[in-house]
C-alpha positions in Angstrom: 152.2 89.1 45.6 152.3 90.0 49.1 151.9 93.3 51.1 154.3 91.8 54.2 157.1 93.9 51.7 156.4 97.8 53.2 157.8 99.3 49.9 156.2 96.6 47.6 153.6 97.0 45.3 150.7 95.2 46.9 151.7 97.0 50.2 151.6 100.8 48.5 148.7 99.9 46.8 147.2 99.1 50.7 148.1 102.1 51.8 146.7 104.0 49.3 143.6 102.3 49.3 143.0 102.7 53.2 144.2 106.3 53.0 141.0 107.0 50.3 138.7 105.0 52.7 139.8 107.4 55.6 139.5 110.5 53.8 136.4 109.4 52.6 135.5 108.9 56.0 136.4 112.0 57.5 134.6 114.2 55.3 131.0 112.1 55.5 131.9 113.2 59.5 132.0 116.7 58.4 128.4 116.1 56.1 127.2 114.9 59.0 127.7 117.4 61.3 126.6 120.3 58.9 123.5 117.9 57.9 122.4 117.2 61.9 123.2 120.8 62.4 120.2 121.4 59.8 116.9 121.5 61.9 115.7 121.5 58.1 117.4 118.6 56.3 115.5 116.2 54.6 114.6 112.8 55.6 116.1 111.6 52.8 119.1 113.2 52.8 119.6 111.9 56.5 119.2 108.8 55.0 121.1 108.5 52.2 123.8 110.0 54.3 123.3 107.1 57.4 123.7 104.6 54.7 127.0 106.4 53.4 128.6 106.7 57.1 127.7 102.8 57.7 130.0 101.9 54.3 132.6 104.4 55.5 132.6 103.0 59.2 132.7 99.1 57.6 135.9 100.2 55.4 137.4 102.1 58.8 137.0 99.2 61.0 138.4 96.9 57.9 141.9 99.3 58.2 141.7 99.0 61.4 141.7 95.5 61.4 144.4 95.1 59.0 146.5 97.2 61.1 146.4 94.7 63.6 143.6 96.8 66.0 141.5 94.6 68.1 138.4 95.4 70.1 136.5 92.5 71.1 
């Protein structure tokens, strides 16, 4: 199966997969703001949310990728 077919199977199931990743993304940005924000938060909340953003920025740089971005 390929995804080079827009309307194809593989491809919609890409697309759908990358648009959870950057949803995903966009609302850890959101915890994050309203978690530094919090003179108050816990350490380990900090954490747990830093490892969370690092799994969300791996996937976004992965779309990016295979969307043909290149920054190096």
């Amino acid at each position: 199966m390929s995804t080079d077919d827009r309307g194809g199977y593989m491809s919609r199931l890409a697309d759908n997969i990358e648009a959870v990743q950057l949803g995903t993304a966009a609302e850890l940005l959101d915890q994050a703001s309203e978690t530094l924000d919090n003179e108050d938060a816990d350490s380990e909340v900090v954490r747990r949310l830093a490892q969370e953003l690092t799994g969300a920025l791996r996937d976004v740089l992965r779309v990016a990728t295979s969307r043909g971005a290149s920054w190096r």
